[in-house]
C-alpha positions as CSV (number, residue, x, y, z in Angstrom):
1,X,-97.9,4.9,129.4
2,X,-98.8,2.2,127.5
3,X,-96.8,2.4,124.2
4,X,-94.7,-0.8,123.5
5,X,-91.8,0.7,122.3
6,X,-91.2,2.9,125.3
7,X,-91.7,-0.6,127.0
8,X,-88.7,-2.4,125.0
9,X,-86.9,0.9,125.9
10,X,-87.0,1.2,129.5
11,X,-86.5,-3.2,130.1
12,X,-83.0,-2.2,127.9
13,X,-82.5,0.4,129.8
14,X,-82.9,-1.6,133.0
15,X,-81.0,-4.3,132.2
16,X,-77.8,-2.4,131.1
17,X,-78.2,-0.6,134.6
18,X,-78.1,-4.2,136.2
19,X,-75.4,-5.0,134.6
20,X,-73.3,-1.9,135.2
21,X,-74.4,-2.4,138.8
22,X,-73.1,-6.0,138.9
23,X,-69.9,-4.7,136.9
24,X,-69.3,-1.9,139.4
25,X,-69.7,-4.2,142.7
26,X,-67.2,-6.5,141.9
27,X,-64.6,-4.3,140.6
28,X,-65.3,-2.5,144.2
29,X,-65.1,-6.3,146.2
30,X,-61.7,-6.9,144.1
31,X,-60.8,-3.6,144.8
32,X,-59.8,-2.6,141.4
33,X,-59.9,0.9,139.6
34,X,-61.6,1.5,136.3
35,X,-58.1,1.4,134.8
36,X,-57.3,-1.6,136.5
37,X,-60.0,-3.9,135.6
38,X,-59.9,-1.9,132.2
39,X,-56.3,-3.5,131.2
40,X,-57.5,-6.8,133.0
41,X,-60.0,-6.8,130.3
42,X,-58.4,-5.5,127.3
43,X,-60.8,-2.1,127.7
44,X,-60.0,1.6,128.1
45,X,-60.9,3.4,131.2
46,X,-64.2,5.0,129.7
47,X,-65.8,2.0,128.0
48,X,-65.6,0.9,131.8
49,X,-67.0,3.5,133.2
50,X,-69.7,4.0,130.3
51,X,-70.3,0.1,131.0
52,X,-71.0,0.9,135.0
53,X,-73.5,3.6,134.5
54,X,-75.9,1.7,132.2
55,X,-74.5,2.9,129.2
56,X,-73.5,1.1,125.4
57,X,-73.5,-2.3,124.5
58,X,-71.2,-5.2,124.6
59,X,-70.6,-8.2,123.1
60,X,-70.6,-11.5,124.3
61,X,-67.3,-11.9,123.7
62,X,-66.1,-8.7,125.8
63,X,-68.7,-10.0,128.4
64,X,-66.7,-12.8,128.6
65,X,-63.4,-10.9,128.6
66,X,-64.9,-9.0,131.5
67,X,-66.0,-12.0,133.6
68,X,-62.5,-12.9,133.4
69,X,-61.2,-9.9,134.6
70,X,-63.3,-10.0,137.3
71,X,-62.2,-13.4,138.2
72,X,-65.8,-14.5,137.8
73,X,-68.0,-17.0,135.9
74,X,-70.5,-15.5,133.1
75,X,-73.7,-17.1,132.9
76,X,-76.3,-16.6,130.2
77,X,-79.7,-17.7,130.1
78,X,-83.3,-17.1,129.5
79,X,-85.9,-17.5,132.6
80,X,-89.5,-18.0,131.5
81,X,-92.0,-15.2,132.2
82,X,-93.3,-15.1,135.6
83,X,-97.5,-15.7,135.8
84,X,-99.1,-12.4,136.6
């Protein structure tokens, strides 16, 4: 399909699945619960687990909160396009 908004959908879509993916193998490496890295972070339980499976958005600021958590360093940035 090429329709550009289903395009901006699905690269969202992907990138909050990334991140819930990188959220979800740390918590396991630390060996922390939802709950646990939930308090850590000044979360509840479910924005944890909505945050894991792709789901919501969040702020810079709780990303930050999180990295914390998750005794790890947060790093933004924006990577040129690669040449097709």
């Amino acid at each position: 399909m090429n329709d550009p908004e289903y395009a901006r959908f699905y690269e969202e879509a992907e990138a909050e699945q990334r991140l819930g993916q990188l959220v979800y193998d740390r918590r396991v490496a630390l060996g922390l619960s939802q709950a646990e890295l939930a308090e850590r972070a000044g979360m509840t339980q479910p924005q944890v687990s909505r945050l894991e499976t792709g789901g919501g958005n969040i702020t810079v600021a709780s990303l930050g909160r999180l990295a914390a958590a998750l005794d790890a360093d947060l790093t933004i940035g924006f990577m040129p396009h690669q040449a097709a």
